[in-house]
C-alpha positions in Angstrom: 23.8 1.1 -10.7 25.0 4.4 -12.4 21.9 6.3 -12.0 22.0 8.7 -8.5 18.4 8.6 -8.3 18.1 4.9 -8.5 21.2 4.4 -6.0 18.7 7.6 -3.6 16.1 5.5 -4.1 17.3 2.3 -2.6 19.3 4.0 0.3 15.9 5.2 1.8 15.7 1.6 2.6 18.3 1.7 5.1 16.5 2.4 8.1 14.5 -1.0 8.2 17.9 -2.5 6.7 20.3 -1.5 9.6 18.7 -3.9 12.6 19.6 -6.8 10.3 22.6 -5.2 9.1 25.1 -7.2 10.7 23.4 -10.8 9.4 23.7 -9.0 6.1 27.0 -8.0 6.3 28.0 -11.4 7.3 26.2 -13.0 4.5 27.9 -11.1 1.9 31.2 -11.6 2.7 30.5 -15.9 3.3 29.3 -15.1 -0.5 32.6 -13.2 -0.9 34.7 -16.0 0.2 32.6 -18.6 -1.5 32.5 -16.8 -4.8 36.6 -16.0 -4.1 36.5 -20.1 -3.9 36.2 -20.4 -7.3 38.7 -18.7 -8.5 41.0 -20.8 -6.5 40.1 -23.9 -8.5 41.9 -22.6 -11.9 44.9 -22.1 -10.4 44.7 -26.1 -8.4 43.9 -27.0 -12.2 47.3 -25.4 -13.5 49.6 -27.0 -11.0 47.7 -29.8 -11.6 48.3 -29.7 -15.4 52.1 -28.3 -15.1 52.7 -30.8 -12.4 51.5 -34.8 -12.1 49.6 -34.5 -15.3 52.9 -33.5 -17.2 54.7 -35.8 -15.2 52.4 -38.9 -15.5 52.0 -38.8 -11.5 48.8 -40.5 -10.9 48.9 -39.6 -6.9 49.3 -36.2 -7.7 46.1 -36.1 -10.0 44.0 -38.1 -7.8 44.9 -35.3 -5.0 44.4 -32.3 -7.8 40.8 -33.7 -8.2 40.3 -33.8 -4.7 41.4 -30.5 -3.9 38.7 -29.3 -6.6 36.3 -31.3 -5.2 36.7 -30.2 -1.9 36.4 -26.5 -3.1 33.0 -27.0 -5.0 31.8 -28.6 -1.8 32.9 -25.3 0.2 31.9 -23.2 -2.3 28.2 -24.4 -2.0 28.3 -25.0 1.4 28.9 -21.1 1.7 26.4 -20.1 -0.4 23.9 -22.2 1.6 24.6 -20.6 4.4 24.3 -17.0 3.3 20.8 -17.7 2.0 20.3 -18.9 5.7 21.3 -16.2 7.2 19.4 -13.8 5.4 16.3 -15.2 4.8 14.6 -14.7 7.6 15.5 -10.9 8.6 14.8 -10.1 5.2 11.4 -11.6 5.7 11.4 -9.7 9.1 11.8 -6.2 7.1 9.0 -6.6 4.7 6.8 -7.4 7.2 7.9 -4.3 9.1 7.8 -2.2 5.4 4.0 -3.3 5.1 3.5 -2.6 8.4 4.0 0.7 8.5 2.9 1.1 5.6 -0.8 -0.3 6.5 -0.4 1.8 10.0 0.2 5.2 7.8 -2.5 4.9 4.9 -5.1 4.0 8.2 -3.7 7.9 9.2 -4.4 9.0 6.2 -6.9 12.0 5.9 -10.0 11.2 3.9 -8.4 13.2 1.0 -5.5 11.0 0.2 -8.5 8.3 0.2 -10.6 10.2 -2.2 -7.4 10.7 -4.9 -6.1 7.7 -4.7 -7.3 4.4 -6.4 -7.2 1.6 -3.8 -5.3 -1.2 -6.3 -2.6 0.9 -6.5 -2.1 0.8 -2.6 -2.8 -2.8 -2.5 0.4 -3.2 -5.2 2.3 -1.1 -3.4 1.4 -3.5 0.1 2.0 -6.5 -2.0 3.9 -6.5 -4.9 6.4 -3.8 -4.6 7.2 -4.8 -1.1 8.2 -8.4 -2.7 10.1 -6.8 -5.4 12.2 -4.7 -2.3 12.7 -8.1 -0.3 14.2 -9.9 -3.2 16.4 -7.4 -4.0 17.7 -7.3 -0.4 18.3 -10.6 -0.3 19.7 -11.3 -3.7 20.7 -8.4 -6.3 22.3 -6.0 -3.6 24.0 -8.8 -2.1 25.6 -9.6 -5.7 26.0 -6.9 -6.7 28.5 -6.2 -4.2 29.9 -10.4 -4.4 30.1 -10.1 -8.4 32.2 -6.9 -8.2 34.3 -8.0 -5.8 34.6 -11.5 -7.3 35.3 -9.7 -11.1 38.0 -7.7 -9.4 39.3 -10.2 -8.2 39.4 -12.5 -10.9 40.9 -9.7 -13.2 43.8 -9.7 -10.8 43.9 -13.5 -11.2 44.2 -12.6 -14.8 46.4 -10.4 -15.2 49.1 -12.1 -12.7 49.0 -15.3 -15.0 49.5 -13.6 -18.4 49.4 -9.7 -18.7 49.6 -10.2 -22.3 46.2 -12.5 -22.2 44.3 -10.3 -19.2 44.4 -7.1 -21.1 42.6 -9.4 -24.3 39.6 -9.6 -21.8 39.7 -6.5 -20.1 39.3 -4.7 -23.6 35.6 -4.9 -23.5 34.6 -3.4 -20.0 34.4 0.0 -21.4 31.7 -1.0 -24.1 29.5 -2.8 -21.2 29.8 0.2 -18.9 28.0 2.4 -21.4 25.7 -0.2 -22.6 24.6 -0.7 -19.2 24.2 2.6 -18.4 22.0 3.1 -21.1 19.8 0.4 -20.2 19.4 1.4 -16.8 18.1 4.8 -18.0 15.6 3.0 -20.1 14.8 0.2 -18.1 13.7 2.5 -15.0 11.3 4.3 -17.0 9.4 0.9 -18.4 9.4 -0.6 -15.2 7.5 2.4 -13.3 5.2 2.1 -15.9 4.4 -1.4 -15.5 4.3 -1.1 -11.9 1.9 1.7 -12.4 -0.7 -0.4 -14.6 0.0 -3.4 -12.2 -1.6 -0.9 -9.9 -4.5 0.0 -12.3 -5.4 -3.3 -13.0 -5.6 -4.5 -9.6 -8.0 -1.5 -9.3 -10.0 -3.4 -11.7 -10.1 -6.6 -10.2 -11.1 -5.3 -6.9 -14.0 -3.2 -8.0 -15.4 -5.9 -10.2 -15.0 -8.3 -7.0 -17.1 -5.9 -4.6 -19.6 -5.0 -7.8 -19.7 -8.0 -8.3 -23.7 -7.9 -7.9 -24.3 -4.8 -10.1 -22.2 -6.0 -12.7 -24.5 -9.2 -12.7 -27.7 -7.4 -12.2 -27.2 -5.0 -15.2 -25.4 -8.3 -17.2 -22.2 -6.2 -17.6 -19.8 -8.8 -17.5 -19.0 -8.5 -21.2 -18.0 -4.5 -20.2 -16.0 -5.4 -17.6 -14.2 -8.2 -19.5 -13.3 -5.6 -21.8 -12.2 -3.5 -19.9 -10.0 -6.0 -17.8 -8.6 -6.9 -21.4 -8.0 -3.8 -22.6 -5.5 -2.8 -19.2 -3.6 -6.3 -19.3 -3.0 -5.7 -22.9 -1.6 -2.8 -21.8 0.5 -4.7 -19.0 1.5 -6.9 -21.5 3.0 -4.7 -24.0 4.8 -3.2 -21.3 6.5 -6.1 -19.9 7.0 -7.4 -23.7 9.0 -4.4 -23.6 10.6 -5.1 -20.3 11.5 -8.3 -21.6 13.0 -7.0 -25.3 15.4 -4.3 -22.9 16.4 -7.8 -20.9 17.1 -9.6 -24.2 18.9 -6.9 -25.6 21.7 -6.3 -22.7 21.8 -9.7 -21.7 22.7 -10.3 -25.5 25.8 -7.7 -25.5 26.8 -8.8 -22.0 27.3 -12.6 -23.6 28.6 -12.0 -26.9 31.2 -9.3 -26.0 33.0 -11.3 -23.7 32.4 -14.4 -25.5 34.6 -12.8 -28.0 37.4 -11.4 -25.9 37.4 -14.9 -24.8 37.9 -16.7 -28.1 40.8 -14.0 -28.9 42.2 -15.3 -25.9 42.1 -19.0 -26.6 43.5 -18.0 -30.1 46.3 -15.7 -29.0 47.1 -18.3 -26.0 47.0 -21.1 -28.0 50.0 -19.6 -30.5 51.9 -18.8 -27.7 51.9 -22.4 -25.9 52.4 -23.5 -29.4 55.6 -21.1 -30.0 56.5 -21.8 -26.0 55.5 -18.3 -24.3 53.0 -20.1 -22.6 53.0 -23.5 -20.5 49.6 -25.4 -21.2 48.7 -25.0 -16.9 48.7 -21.5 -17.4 46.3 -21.5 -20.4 43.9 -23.7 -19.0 44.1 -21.6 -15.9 43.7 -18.6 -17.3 40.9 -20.2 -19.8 39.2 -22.0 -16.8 39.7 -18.5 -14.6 37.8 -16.7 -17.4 34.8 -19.1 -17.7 34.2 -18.9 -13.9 33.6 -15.3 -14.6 31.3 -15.3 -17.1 28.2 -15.7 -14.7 29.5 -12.9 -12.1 29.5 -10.5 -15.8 26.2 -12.0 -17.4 24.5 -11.7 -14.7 24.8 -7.9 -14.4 22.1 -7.6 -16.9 19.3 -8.8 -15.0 20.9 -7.8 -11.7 20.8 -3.8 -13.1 17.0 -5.1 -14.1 15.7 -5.9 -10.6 17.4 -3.4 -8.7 15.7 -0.5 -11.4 12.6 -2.5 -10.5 13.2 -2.2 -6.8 14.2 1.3 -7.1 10.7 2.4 -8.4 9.2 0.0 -6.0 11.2 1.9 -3.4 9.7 5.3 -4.9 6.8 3.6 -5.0 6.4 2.8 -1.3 7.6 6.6 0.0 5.0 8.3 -1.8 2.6 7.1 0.0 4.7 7.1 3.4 5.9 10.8 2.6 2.0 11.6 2.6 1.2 13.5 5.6 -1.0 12.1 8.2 -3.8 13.3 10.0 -2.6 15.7 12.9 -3.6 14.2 16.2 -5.2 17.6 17.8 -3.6 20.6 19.1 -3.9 22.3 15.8 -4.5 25.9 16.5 -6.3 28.0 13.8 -5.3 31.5 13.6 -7.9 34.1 13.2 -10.5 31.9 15.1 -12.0 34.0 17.7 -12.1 32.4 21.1 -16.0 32.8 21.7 -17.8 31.6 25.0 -17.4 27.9 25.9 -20.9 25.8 25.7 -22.5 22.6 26.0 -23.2 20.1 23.3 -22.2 20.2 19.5 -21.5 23.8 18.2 -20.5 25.0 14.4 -19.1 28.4 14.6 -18.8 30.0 11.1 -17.5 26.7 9.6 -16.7 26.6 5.8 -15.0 23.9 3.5 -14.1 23.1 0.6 -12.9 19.6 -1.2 -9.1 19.7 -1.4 -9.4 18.5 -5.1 -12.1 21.4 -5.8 -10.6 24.4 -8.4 -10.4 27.4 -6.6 -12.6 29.3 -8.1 -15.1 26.4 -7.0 -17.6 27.7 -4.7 -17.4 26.2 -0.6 -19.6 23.1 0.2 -20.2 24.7 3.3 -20.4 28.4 4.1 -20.7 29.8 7.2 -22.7 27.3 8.7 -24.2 28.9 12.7 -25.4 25.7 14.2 -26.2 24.7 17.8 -27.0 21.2 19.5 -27.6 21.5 22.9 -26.7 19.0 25.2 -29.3 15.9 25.2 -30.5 17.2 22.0 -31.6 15.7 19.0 -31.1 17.8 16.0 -32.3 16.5 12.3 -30.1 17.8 9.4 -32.7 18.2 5.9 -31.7 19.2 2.9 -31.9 18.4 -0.6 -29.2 16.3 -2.8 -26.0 17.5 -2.8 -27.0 20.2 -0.1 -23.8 19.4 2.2 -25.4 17.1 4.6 -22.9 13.9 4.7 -20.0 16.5 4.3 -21.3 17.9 7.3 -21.6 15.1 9.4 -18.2 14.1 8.4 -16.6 17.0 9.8 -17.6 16.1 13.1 -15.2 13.0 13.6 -12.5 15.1 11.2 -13.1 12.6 8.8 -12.6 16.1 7.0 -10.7 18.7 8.3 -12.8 22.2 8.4 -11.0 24.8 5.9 -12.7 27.7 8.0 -14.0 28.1 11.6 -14.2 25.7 14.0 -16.6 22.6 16.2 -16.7 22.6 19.5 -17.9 19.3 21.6 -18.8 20.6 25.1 -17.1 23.6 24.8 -13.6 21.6 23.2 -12.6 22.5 19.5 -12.4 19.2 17.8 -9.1 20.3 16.5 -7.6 20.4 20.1 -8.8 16.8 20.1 -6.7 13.8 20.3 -8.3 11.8 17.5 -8.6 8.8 19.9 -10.1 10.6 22.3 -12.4 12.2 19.5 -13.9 9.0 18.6 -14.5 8.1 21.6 -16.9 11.0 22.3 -18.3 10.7 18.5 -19.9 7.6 17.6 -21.0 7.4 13.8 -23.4 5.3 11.3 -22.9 6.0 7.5 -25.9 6.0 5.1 -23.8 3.4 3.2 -22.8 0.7 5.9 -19.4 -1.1 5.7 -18.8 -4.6 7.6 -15.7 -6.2 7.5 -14.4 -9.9 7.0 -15.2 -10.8 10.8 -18.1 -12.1 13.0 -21.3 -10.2 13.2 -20.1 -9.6 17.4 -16.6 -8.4 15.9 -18.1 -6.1 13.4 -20.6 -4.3 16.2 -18.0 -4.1 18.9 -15.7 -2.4 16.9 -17.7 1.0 17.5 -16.7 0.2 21.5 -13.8 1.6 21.6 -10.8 0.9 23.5 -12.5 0.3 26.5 -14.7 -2.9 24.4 -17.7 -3.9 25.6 -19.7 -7.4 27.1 -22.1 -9.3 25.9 -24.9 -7.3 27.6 -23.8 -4.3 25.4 -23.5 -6.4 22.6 -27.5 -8.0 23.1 -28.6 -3.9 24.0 -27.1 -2.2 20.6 -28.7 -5.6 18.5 -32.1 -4.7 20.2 -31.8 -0.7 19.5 -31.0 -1.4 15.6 -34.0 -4.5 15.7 -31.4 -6.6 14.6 -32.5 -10.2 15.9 -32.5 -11.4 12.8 -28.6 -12.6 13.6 -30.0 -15.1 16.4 -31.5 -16.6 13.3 -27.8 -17.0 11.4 -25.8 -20.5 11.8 -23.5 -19.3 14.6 -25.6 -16.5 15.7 -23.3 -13.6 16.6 -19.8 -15.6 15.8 -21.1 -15.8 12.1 -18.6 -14.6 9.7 -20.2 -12.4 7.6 -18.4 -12.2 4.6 -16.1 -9.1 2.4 -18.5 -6.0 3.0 -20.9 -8.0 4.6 -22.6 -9.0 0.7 -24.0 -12.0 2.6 -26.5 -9.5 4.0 -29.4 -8.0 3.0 -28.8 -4.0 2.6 -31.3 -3.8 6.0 -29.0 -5.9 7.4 -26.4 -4.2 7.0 -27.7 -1.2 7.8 -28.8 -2.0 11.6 -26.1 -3.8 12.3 -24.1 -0.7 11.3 -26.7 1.8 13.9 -25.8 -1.5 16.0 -22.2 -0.7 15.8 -23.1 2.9 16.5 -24.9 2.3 19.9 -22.9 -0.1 21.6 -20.2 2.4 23.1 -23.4 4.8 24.3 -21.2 7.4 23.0 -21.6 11.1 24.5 -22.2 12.5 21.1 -24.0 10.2 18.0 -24.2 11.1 14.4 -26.3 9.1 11.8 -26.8 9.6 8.0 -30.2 8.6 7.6 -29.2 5.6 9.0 -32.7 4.0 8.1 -32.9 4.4 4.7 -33.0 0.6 3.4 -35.5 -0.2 6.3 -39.1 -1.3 5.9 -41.6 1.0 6.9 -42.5 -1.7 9.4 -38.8 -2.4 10.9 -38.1 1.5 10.8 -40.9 2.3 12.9 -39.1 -0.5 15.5 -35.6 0.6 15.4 -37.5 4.3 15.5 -39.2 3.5 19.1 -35.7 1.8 20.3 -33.8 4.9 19.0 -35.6 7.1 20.9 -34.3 5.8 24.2 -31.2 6.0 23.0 -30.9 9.4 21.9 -32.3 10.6 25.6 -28.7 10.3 26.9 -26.8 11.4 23.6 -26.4 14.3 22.0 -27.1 13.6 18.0 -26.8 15.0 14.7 -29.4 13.1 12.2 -29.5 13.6 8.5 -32.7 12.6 7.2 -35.1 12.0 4.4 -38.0 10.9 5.5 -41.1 12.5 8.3 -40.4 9.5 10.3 -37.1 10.1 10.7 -37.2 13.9 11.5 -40.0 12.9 13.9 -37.1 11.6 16.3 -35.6 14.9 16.8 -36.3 17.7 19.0 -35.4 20.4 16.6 -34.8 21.0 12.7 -32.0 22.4 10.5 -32.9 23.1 6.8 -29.5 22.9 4.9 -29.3 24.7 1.5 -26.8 25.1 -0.8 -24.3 24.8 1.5 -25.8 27.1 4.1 -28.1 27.1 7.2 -31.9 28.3 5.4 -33.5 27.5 9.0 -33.8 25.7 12.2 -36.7 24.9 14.0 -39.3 22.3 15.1 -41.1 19.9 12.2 -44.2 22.1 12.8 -42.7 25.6 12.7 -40.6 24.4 9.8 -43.7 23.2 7.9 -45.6 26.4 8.4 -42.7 28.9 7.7 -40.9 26.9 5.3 -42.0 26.1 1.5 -38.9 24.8 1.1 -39.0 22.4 3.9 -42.7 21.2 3.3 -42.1 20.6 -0.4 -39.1 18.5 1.0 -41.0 16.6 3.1 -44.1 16.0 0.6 -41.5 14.5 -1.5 -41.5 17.3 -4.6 -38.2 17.4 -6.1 -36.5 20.4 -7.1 -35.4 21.6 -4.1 -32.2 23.8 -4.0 -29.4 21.9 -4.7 -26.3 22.3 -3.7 -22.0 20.9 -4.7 -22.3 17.9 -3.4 
């Protein structure tokens, strides 16, 4: 490996490589001494020539053969043993490489989500993380044996026949720059096919979890196309992969293929004219062959560890990503103000990271108060600000101006553990996970978990009986993003999820919206006990679902237009009656 940045690259590695260091170490010098091993059998083969087999002794060539037999056995037995040895750390630091890397993206701020495609973390979890294990565990390793063992066996060379070693050594210069060259090449292609290895898992995975709309709209043909049209792509790329291979792998064979004939030629004169005994051409002949694979395989050797080298970049761009701060963050210009009771926006604004700057905020200077015990509906039209909003509460964005204060405590100066403990959230869109219904519910526990009785009391609160119904009740397994559910479902098992803690502080994004009129007004009357001991934030749509709060905020454009009860709102508001008559053109907002 010529390249710096490759050789960069693959030292970043050495942190999860230096626990297991000393296994490795041991490895590669058994597959030193084994590979050394075979250059031990030309040199039995020239006494063995020069002595009994010139002298007709047939004790001498039955203990020649032996010797040689006795050396292949060593020889593998060594190399067995080195893939023992480093198998199973090897194993240990990709797991410990996708570990992190799952704890870090899980840190991630809800930015990094938003940019990045979620195939091309799952390549970089899978993939690439194979591609760094095998090269730990076979192209570093011999790399470092076949160098050693070339050296070595140019030594060999050059101490049998000077003459003959320089013949072979002629062509190392050529195969430097060749492989040089290829490495520069072969980097480039192979971060491009990683890349588009990323992009097409993308692909698979969306089509998987759409799996319904594609169906439902017959857009299978589309997708098929599209899935075509990206492993084409792959294709060519690896095609060209594979044409780079062919190429150096040819040069690497022919060139010393031909230093090796000239060899047999010039050695063959010589023991003709007398120079040169017979044992010391074979050995030198037989010394020469045994290299061939240590110098072939340097080809696809450079070719993995490029591959592992952009795996390796790979990898650390998304572990150089920083991660959420875990409170304490202090934010200068932010007046002090009076400490209070329940949820508080002072002067908050954002904007979208992503958003050009001369964008206009999502939020701008949003005044907001909800006192302790207090139930506070969030209205607006589409793409007024209200899920952005909500999501600033558990910092599933971080505020770009003023601050949120729970009780009197700036979110910021939150630990984020301790922040979702207080905050308890249901999403308009519900996720479930690949686990029981009980699993998916207790999860919004916390730490501290919760018992059955908590479990039965959040399943009544969101009306969800409908599990008692399923083949293992709450142990069901519900399925990748719960698609074995109705959206309801879902749904209430998500408010469910949001209950069962009885968190201090609860927000909900119209958590209601794929209910019946008949199951919302259920979950409605159970809510309402509920939200006596919480203090909540509730975007809504719908009269029914305002009717659960105590007071009003009308959100436009990014901005506070007026807070109040249903009644006053209706009666001092055309804005917020022609919202809830269900007229559209409302004022809209970014997003």
């Amino acid at each position: 490996m010529t390249d710096r940045s490759s050789i960069r690259s693959l030292l970043r590695l050495w942190p999860y490589v230096r626990p297991v260091r000393a296994r490795w170490f041991t490895a590669a010098v058994i597959a030193v001494v084994a590979s050394c091993l075979g250059l031990v059998i030309p040199l039995v083969l020239k006494w063995l020539v020069d002595g009994p087999v010139t002298d007709r002794d047939p004790g001498g060539v039955g203990l020649g053969a032996l010797m040689v037999l006795l050396l292949g056995v060593a020889e593998a037995g060594l190399f067995g043993l080195r893939r023992w040895l480093v198998a199973r750390p090897l194993a240990g630091v990709e797991a410990a490489m996708r570990a992190d890397l799952y704890r870090h993206v899980q840190r991630l701020p809800m930015a990094f989500h938003d940019r990045w495609a979620s195939g091309q973390l799952l390549s970089r979890a899978t993939t690439d993380l194979s591609l760094l294990r095998m090269f730990l565990a076979f192209p570093l390793t011999f790399l470092f044996v076949n160098g050693v063992t070339v050296l070595a066996g140019c030594a060999v060379l050059l101490v049998q026949d000077r003459v003959l070693g320089l013949v072979l050594l002629v062509p190392v210069v050529p195969l430097i720059v060749v492989c040089a060259l290829f490495e520069t090449r072969y980097s480039v292609v192979a971060r491009r096919a990683q890349d588009q290895v990323g992009d097409l898992t993308t692909v698979v995975e969306e089509s998987v979890l759409g799996i319904r709309v594609i169906k439902g709209f017959g857009q299978h043909r589309s997708q098929a196309r599209a899935f075509r049209s990206l492993a084409e792509r792959l294709r060519g790329t690896e095609l060209g992969k594979a044409r780079l291979l062919a190429g150096i792998w040819a040069v690497i064979t022919i060139v010393p293929e031909l230093a090796i004939g000239a060899a047999l030629v010039l050695g063959t004169v010589r023991v003709a004219d007398g120079d040169l005994s017979a044992g010391t051409l074979v050995a030198f002949l037989t010394t020469a062959l045994a290299l061939r694979w240590p110098v072939e395989s340097i080809g696809f050797l450079l070719a993995m560890s490029q591959e592992a080298a952009t795996a390796a970049d790979r990898y650390f761009e998304v572990m150089a990503e920083p991660e959420e701060d875990d409170g304490g963050a202090s934010r200068t210009g932010t007046p002090a103000g009076p400490l209070s009771g329940g949820l508080r926006f002072e002067n908050v604004t954002f904007r979208y990271p992503d958003a050009p700057p001369d964008a206009p905020p999502v939020l701008a200077g949003i005044d907001l108060h909800v006192r302790p015990g207090e139930t506070m509906a969030l209205v607006g039209a589409t793409g007024s600000g209200k899920t952005t909003l909500t999501a600033l509460v558990p910092r599933l964005h971080e505020v770009t101006g003023g601050r949120i204060l729970l009780d009197g405590a700036d979110v910021a100066d939150l630990p984020r553990e301790r922040l979702r403990e207080l905050v308890a959230v249901a999403f308009e869109e519900p996720t479930l996970f690949s686990a029981s219904v009980g699993e998916n519910v207790l999860m919004g526990a916390g730490p501290a978990g919760a018992g059955e009785s908590e479990l039965r009391r959040a399943l009544d609160v969101a009306q969800a009986d409908f599990v008692h119904n399923l083949p293992q009740g709450t142990a069901t397994q519900v399925g990748e993003q719960g698609l074995s559910l109705s959206g309801g479902q879902r749904q209430r098992l998500a408010l469910a999820r949001a209950v069962v803690g009885r968190p201090r502080f609860l927000v909900l994004d119209d958590p209601l919206s794929a209910l019946d009129v008949h199951t919302e007004g259920r979950v409605e009357a159970a809510l309402r006990e509920v939200l006596r001991d919480t203090t909540a934030l509730v975007v809504a749509h719908r009269p029914s679902t305002v009717l659960l709060a105590d007071r009003v905020a009308l959100l436009s454009e990014g901005r506070i237009a007026a807070v109040g009860t249903h009644q006053e709102l209706l009666r001092e508001s055309t804005q917020y009656a022609w919202l809830m008559s269900g007229a559209d053109g409302a004022a809209g907002g970014t997003r």
